[in-house]
VMD Tcl script that draws the C-alpha trace (Angstrom):
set ca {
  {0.00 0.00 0.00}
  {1.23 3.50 -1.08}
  {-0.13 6.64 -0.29}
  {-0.45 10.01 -2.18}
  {-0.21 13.63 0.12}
  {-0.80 16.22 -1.81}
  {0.08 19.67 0.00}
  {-1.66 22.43 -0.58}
  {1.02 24.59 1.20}
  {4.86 25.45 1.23}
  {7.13 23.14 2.80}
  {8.18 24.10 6.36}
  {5.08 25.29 7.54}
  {2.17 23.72 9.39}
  {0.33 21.87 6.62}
  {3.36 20.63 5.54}
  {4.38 19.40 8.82}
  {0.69 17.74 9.44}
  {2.20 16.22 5.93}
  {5.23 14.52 7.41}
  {3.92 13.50 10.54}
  {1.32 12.06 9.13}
  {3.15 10.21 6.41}
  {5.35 8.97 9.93}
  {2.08 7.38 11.66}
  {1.65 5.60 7.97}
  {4.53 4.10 8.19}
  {4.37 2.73 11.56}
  {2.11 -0.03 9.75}
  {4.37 -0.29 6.71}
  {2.71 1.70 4.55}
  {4.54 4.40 2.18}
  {4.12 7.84 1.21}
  {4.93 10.15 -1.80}
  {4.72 13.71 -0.67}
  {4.43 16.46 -3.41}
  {3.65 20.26 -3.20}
  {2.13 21.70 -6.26}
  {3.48 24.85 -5.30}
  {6.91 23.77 -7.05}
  {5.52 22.47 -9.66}
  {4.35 23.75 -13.14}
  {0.73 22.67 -12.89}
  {-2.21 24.90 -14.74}
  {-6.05 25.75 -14.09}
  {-8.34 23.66 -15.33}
  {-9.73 25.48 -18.98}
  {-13.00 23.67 -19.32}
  {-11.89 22.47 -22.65}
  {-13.67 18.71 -22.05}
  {-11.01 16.86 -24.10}
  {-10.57 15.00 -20.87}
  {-14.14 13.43 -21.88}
  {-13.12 11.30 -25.20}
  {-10.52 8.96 -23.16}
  {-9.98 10.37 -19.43}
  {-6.50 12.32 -20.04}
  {-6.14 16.21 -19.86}
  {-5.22 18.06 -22.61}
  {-2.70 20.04 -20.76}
  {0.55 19.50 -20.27}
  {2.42 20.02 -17.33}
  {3.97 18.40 -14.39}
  {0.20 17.62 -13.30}
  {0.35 14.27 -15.09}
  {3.12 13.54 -11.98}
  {0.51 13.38 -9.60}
  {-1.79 11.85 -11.87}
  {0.56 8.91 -12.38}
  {0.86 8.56 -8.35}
  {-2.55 8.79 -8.06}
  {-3.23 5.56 -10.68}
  {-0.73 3.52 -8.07}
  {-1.45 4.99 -5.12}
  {-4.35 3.49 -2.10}
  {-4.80 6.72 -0.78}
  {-5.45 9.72 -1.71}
  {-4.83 12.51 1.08}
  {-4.98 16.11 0.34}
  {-3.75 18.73 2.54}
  {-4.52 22.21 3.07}
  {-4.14 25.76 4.80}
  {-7.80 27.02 5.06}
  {-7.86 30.62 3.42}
  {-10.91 33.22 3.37}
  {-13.20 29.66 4.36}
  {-11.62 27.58 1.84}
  {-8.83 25.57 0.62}
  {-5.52 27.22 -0.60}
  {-5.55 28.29 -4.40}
  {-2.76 25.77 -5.11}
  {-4.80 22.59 -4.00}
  {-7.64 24.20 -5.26}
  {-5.94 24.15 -8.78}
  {-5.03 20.61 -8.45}
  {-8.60 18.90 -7.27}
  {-10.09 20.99 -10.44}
  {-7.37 19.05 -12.55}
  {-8.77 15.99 -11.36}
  {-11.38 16.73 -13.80}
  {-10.48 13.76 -16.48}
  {-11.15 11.00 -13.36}
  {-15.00 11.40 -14.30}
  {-13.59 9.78 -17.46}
  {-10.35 8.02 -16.42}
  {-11.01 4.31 -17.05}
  {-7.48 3.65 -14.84}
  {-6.58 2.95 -11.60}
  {-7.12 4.99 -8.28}
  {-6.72 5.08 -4.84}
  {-9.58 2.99 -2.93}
  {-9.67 5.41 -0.11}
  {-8.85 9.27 0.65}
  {-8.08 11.59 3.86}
  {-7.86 15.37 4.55}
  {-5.49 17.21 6.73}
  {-6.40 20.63 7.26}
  {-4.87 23.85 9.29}
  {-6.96 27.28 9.93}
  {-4.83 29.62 11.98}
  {-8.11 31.28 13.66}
  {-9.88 29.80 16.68}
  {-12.55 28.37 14.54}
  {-11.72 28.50 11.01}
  {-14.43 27.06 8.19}
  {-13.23 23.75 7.69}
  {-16.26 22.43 5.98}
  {-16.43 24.25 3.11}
  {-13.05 22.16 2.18}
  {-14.24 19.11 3.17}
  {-17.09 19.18 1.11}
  {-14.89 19.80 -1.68}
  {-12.43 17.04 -1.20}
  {-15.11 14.52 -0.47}
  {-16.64 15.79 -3.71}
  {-13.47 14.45 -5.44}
  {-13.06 11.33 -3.23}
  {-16.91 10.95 -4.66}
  {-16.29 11.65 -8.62}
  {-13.18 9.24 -8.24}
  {-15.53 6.16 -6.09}
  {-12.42 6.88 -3.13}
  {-13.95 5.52 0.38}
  {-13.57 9.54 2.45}
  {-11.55 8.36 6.07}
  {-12.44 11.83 7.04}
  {-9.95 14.85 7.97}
  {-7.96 15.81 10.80}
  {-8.28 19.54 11.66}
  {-6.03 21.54 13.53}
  {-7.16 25.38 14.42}
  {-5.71 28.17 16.34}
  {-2.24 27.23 14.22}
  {-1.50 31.30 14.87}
  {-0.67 30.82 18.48}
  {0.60 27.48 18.21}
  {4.10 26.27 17.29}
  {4.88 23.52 14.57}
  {5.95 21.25 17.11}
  {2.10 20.97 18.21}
  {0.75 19.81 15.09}
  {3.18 16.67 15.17}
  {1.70 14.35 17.57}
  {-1.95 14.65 16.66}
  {-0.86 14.28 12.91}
  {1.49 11.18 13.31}
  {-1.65 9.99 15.49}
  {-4.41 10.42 12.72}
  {-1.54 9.00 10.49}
  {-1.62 5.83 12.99}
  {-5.35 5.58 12.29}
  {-5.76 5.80 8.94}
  {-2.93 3.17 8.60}
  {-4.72 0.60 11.05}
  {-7.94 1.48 9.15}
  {-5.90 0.18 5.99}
  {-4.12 -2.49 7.44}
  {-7.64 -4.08 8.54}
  {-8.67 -3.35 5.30}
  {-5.92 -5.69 3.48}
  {-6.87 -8.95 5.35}
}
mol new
graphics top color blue
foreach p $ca { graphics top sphere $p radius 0.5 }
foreach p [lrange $ca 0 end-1] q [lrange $ca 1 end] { graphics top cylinder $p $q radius 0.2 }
display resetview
């Protein structure tokens, strides 16, 4: 079993720390993780073009057929995200409308999918990005796990993200573990 994070953030900060903590409590039950942030990474907007209809593949070409190929060989799906204004960041945002050609995608994709999600206010909107990742999990026939969700990340410290994220990591792994027998 491999697993997919996709981080809607920079590296270094909280998300992407929920990101590697997370991917540690996977591994604790053997199971692997490929962590990639768009944010490096030439990927484009979605154009509403609908090429993606005749055979499943986007007409665009860019280093979003990367995470397209981990997604095809990957068990889980879990994306990862900042919340901003009540929503996910742009830069995930970008990458679940990409995931466009999976209405149409007769290949492989991961059987289950996870959130991870940071709002630096006391009680940031989470649900609004839920809804939109289990949307995709949805379109793609992904089992949703559910999402951890850390708030108040403004007047915490990166270090307090860690052991709550390795723990949902922990959780999802024994969920897939159980799942293999």
């Amino acid at each position: 079993m491999k697993a997919l994070i996709i981080c809607g953030s920079r590296e270094r900060g909280f998300t992407s720390e929920m990101c590697l903590s997370f991917s540690k409590g996977l591994a604790v039950h053997g199971i692997s993780s490929e962590i990639v942030y768009p944010l490096e990474m030439n990927i484009g907007h979605c154009n509403g073009c609908g090429d993606c209809s005749a055979d499943g593949r986007c007409s665009i070409s860019d280093d979003m057929e990367r995470i397209y190929e981990a997604f095809g060989k990957s068990g889980l799906l879990v994306l990862a995200s900042p919340i901003h204004f009540s929503g996910p960041s742009s830069v995930i945002k970008t990458v679940v409308d990409r995931f466009q050609p999976v209405w149409f995608r007769k290949r492989g994709h991961p059987a289950f999918a996870a959130a991870l999600l940071s709002g630096g206010s006391p009680a940031p909107r989470f649900n609004n990005t839920t809804s939109i990742f289990k949307a995709l999990s949805a379109t793609a026939g992904m089992e949703w796990f559910g999402a951890l969700e850390i708030s108040g990340t403004d007047d915490k410290e990166i270090q307090d993200i860690a052991e709550p994220s390795f723990q949902y990591g922990k959780e999802i792994g024994l969920l897939l573990v159980k799942d293999q027998k």
